[in-house]
Each structure stands twice: as C-alpha cells, then as structure tokens.
C-alpha positions as CSV (number, residue, x, y, z in Angstrom):
1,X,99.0,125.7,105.6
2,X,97.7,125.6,109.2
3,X,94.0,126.5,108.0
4,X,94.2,123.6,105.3
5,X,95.7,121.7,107.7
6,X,92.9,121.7,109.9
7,X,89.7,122.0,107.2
8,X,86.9,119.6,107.7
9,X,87.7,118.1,104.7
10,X,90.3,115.9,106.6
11,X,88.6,112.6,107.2
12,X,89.7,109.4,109.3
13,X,90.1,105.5,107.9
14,X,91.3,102.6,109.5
15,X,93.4,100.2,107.0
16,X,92.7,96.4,107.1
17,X,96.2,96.4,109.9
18,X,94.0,98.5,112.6
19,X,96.2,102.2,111.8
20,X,94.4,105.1,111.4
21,X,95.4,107.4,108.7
22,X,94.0,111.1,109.1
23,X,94.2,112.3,105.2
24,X,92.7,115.2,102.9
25,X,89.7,113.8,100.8
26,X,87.9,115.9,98.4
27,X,85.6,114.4,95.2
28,X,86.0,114.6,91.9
29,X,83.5,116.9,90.4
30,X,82.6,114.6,87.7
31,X,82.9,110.8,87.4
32,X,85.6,111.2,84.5
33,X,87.8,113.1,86.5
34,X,90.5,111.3,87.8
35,X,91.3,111.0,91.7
36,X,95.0,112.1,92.5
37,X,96.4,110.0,95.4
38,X,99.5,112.2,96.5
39,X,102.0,110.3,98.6
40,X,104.4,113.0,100.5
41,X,108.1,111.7,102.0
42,X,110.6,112.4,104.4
43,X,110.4,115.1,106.4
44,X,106.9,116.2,105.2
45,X,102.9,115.8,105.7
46,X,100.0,116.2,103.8
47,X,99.4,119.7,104.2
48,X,102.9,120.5,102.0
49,X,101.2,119.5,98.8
50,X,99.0,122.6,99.5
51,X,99.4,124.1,95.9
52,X,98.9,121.2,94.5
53,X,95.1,121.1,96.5
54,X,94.2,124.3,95.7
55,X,95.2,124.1,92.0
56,X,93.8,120.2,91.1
57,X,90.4,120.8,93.4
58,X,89.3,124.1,91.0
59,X,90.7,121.9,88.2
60,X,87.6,119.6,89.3
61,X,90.2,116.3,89.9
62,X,89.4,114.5,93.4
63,X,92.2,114.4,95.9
64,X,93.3,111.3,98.8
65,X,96.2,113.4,100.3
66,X,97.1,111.3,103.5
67,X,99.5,112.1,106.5
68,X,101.8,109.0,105.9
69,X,102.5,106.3,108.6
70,X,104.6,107.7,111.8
71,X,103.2,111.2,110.0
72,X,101.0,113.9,111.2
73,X,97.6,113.0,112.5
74,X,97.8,109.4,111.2
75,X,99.0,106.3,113.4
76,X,103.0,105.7,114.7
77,X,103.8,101.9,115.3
78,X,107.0,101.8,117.1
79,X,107.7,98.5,114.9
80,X,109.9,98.6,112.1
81,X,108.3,96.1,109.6
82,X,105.0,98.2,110.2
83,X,107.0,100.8,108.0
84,X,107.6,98.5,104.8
85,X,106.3,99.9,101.7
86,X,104.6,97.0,100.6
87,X,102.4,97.5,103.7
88,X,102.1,101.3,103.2
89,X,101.1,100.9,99.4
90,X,98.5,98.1,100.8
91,X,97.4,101.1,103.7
92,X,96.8,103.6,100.8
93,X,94.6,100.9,98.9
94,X,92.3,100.7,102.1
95,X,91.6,104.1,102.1
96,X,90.7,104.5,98.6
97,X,88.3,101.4,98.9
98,X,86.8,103.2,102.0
99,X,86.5,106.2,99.3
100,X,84.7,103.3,96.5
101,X,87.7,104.2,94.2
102,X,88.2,101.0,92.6
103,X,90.1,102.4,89.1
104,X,90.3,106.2,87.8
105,X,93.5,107.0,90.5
106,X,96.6,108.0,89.7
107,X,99.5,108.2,92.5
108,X,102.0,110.4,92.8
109,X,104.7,110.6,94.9
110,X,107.7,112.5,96.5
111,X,111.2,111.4,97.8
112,X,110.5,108.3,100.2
113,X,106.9,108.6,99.0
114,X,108.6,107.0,95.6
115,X,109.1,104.2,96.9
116,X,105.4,103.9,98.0
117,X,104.0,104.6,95.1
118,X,106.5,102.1,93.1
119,X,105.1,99.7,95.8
120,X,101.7,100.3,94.3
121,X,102.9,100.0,90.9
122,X,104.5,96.5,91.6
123,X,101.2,95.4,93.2
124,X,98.2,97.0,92.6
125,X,99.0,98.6,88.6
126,X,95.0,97.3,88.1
127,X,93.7,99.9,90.5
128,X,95.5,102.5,88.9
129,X,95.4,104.9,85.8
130,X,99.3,106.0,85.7
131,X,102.3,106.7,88.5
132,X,104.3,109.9,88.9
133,X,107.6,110.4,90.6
134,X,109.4,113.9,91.8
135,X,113.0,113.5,93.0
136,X,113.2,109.8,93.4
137,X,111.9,107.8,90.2
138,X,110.8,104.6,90.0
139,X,113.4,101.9,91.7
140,X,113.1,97.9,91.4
141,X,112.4,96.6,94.8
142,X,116.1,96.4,96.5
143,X,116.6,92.2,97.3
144,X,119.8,92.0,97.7
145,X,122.1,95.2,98.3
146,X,123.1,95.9,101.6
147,X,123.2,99.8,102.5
148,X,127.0,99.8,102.9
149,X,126.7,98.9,99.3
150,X,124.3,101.1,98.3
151,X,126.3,104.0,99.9
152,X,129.8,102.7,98.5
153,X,128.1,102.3,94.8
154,X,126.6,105.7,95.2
155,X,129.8,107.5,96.3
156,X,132.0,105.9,92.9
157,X,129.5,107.6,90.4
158,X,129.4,110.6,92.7
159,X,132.3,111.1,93.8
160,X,131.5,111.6,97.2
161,X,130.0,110.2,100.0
162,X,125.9,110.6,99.7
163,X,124.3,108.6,102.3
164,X,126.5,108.2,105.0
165,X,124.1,110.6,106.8
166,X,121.6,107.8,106.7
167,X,123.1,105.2,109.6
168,X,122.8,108.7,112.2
169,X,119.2,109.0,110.8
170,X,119.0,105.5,111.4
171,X,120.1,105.2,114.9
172,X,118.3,105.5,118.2
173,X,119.7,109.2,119.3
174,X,118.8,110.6,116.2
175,X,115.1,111.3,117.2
176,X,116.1,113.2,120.5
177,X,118.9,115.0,119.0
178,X,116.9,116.1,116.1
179,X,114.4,117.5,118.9
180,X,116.9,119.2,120.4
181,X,118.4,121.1,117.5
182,X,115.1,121.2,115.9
183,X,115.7,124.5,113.9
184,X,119.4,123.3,112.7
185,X,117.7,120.2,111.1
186,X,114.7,122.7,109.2
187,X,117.4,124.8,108.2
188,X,119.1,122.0,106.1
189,X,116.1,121.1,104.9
190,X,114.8,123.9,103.4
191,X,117.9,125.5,102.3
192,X,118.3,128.8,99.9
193,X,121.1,127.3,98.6
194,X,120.8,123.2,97.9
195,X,124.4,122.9,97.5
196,X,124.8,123.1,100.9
197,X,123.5,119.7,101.3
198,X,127.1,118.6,100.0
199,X,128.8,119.4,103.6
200,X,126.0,117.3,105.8
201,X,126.1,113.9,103.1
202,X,129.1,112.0,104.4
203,X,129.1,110.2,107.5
204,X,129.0,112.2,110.9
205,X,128.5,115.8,109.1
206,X,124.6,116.3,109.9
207,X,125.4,114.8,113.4
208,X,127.9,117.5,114.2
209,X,126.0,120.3,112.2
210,X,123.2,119.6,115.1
211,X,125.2,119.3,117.6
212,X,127.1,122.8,117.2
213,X,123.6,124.7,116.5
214,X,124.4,124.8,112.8
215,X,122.4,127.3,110.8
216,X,122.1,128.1,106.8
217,X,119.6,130.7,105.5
218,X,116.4,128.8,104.6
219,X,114.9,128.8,101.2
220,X,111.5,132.0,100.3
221,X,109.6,128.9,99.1
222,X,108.7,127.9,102.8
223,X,106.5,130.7,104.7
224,X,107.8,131.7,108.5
225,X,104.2,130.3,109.0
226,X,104.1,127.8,107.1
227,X,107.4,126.6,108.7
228,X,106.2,127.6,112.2
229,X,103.2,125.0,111.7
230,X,105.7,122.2,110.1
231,X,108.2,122.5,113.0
232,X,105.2,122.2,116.0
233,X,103.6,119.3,114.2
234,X,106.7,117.3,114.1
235,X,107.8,118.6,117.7
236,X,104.3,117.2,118.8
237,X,104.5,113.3,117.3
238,X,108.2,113.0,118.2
239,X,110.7,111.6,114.9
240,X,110.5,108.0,115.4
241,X,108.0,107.3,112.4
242,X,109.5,110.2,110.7
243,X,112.6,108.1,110.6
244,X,111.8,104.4,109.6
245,X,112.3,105.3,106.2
246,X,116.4,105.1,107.0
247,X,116.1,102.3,110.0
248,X,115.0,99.9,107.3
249,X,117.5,101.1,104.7
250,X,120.4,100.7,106.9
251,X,119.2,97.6,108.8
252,X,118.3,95.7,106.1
253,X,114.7,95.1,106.5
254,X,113.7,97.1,103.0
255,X,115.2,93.5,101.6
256,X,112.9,91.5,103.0
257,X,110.1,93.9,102.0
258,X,111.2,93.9,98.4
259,X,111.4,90.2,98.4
260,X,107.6,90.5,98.8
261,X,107.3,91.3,95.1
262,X,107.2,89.0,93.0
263,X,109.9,89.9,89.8
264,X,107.3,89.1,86.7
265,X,105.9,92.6,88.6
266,X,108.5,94.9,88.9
267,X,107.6,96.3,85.0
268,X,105.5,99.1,85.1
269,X,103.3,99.1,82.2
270,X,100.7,101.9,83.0
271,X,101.6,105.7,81.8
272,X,105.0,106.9,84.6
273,X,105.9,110.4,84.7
274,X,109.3,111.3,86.2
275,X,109.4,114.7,87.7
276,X,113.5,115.4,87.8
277,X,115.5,118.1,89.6
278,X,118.7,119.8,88.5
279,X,119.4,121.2,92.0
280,X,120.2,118.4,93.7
281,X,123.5,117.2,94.5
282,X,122.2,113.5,96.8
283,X,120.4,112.5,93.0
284,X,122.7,111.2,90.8
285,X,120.9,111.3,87.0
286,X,121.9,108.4,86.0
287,X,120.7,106.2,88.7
288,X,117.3,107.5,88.3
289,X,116.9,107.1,85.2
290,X,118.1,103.8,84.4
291,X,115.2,102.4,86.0
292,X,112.7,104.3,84.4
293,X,113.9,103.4,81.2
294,X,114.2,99.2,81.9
295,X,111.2,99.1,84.2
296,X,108.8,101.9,82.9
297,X,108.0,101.5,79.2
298,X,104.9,104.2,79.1
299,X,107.3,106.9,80.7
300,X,107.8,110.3,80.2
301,X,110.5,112.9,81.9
302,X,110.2,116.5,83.1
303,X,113.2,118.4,84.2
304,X,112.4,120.9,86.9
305,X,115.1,123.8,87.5
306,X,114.6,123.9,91.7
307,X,116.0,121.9,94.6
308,X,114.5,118.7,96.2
309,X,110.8,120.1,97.0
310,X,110.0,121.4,93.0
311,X,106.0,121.1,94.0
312,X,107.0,123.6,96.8
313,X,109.6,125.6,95.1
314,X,108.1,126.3,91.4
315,X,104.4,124.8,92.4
316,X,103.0,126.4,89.0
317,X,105.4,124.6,86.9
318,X,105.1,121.2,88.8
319,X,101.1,121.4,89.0
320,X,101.3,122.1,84.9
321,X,103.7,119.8,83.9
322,X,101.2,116.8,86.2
323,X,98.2,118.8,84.6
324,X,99.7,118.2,81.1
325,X,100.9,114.6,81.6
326,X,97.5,113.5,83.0
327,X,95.4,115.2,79.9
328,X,97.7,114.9,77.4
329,X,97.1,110.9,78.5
330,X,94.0,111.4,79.1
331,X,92.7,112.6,75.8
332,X,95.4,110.0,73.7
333,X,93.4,106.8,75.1
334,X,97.0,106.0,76.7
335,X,95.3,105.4,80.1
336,X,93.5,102.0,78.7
337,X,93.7,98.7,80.1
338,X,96.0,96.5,79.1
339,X,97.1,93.0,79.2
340,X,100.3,92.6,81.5
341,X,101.6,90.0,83.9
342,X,100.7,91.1,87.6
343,X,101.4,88.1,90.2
344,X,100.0,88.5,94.1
C-alpha cells in the first residue's frame, strides 16, 4: 500500500472552489474502455482500493481514485459546508474535466463515499455511464429528518441503538481523543469479528472503549503494513476532515445540502449496482434497499458474505462481481443514453 501510495501516478488538480485533491490517475488503454472513478469513505484513502487498482488497470479500464476532502494528500477546510456532498460530487467533476472525461465514467463508491456518488447521480447522471454502491446504497437526499430521528427510526427496525456513536464522532473532542487512543479506534475498525461493532453503536460506548485503551483482535484482511501506513497517514492530517461526514449528520447541515437537489432528480435512471454485506450489524437490509428499488430502476444487487470493507476483505469477489456488472452492461447496450428529467 505505501509503494502505491506514493507511485508517480498520483497527480494533483485544483477543483473550480481552489482545493487541491491529490488522487491516483491512470488511462484507459483504449478509448472504449470505461474510466472507474472510485470514491472511498470514512475512515479510509485512496490507497485502500489497492486491489481494485491492480486488478481494473491490467483489465485495461482507466482509474480517478482520489484522496477525498479532509483525506490524505488532498485539501482539509476547517468549514463544515466545505464537506457537503453536493460540493464533493461537483469536486470529483473538476478533476475528471481536468482528465477530458466528459462521458465513459462510472463511480463507485464506499460507505460515506455513497453518498457522494448518489450526489453525482442526482446531478451530473449525463456525465456518467452507471453508479455502484458497497455498504451504503443509494439514499434520497435527506430534507427533512433530523439525526435524533434518523437514530430513533433506526433503532425501532433494529432493535438497538445504531448511531448514537455518531454525536461523539461529531463533537469537538473526538479528533484529539481519537489521536490519543489511535490504535483502540483501528481496532474497531478493522475487526476479526464484525459483531463486535454491536457493543460501541449506542451512545457513549466508543467514547469509553477509547478512553479505557479498548482492544479487539483486528481482521487478516488488513496487512501490519498496510495498517502501519493507514494509521501514520491519519496521525499526520489530524481527524477533523476525517470527521465532517458525522458533524453535518448530527448538526443538521446534510439538510440544507440535500435541499440543493432538485426532487424531479433524485431518480436514478442510469445502470446502479448495489454491492450488499451480510456481516454487518449498523446496515439494516431493509433500509437499503427500499431506495434502490423506488429511486434506481436499472439496478442490480450483489450480496457479499464479509464485513463492512468487502473490496478489502474478499477483493476477488468484489473486483468480479463490478467486472461482471460493467461488461455484462456493457455488451447489452444498457449503458445508452436516455431521455430523463435532470434539473440544475
């Protein structure tokens, strides 16, 4: 991972807002070939969708694998707003026009990533061939919901408290205290076992888990190198970008973002392709997939036997499953132009 990391096929843009956004680029080796954009979450960079690099870029498929906002090597604005996804999907659009990739992309995105690429979806479905999720599926832009809602609607078809973890993630001694217990927080998120994320969902848990040194055994699937390079990164640009994604879900601010799109958009008529987990107790099936089904038409589902990080956990399976979606497509004539209703 560190090698990739720093191969001199990481290039620099800056996006019409004045961030710089460091990001892998590689061609495609033929103009057919399709450019994947892949859009990583929370707590990851660019470098964790190494098996997908390696296996798409001998496949001959060009790759725009960025270091997201507050990420990595690319810009951290300590403002909130900067965070929205609707400026993030607008971000990603800048650097494939500094990469003259007008059409011929498909984005794909993980956990918080989702909700960027469902951004792009609801905005810029023109510029794109098709949309795929892992974890987190499509979700209509949230106008109205507060996150106590959320968080109370969530626990009913649960059963349990999901997100209470979020307002500690979301409040300002989260980035110092997850500094501090650095390793406690890795070891949650890369767990051997993903039930475990049961005990640190509800209010106060993860807070304490830190705070008492708490450690689980950590998952094969993540290297001791590969970790060691992970955990330096993020001790390096701090955790205040890192964390936005919750500040605006618990402060309200994803609201006004979503109020940004227009609702005639938030169909998604292109090809989708929903990557699901089975190991994963904070994703609750059925909230998923509603959307997918009201919103997204075109879509198809793939059900992945692993924990939260499938494209790091069974990489051969998730790189397939994409392969086969995107050919499959492909070869059908589904990725065509089509008449739909896009309002800006």
């Amino acid at each position: 991972m560190e090698e990739l990391y720093n191969s001199p096929n990481y290039k620099e843009a800056t996006t019409s807002r004045g961030y710089t956004y460091r990001y892998y680029w590689s061609p495609p080796l033929t103009p057919a070939k399709p450019t994947l954009l892949f859009v990583h979450g929370f707590a990851s960079f660019s470098a964790h969708w190494m098996h997908q690099i390696k296996f798409f870029e001998a496949e001959g498929y060009g790759l725009v694998v960025p270091d997201m906002l507050g990420y990595g090597g690319t810009s951290c604005p300590l403002e909130l707003e900067a965070y929205g996804y609707t400026l993030q999907a607008r971000d990603l659009i800048d650097i494939l026009d500094a990469e003259h990739l007008k059409t011929n992309v498909i984005a794909v995105g993980h956990g918080w990533g989702s909700s960027t690429v469902t951004r792009l979806g609801n905005l810029y479905q023109d510029r794109f061939l098709g949309f795929a999720f892992c974890l987190v599926g499509y979700m209509p832009p949230n106008t109205m919901f507060t996150y106590q809602q959320t968080r109370e609607a969530w626990a009913r078809a649960s059963g349990y408290d999901q997100v209470g973890y979020w307002s500690f993630l979301a409040s300002p001694r989260a980035p110092e205290l997850l500094r501090q217990h650095a390793k406690s927080f890795w070891d949650m998120a890369w767990p051997k076992e993903p039930s475990v994320h049961s005990f640190i969902k509800p209010e106060g848990s993860l807070e304490k888990f830190l705070e008492w040194n708490g450690s689980a055994p950590r998952a094969k699937y993540i290297s001791d190198a590969d970790a060691k390079t992970t955990e330096a990164l993020f001790a390096k640009r701090g955790w205040w970008g890192p964390l936005a994604h919750f500040r605006l879900e618990v402060t309200g601010a994803i609201r006004e973002d979503g109020r940004k799109v227009p609702l005639q958009n938030y169909t998604i008529y292109r090809p989708v392709l929903f990557v699901e987990v089975s190991k994963h107790q904070e994703i609750i099936p059925d909230v998923v997939r509603m959307p997918n089904f009201r919103y997204c038409p075109n879509h198809t589902k793939k059900v992945l036997e692993t924990g939260p990080w499938a494209f790091l956990e069974a990489p051969q399976e998730f790189n397939i499953a994409l392969k086969q979606w995107v050919e499959a497509r492909t070869l059908s004539h589904l990725f065509m132009i089509v008449d739909y209703p896009v309002v800006f």
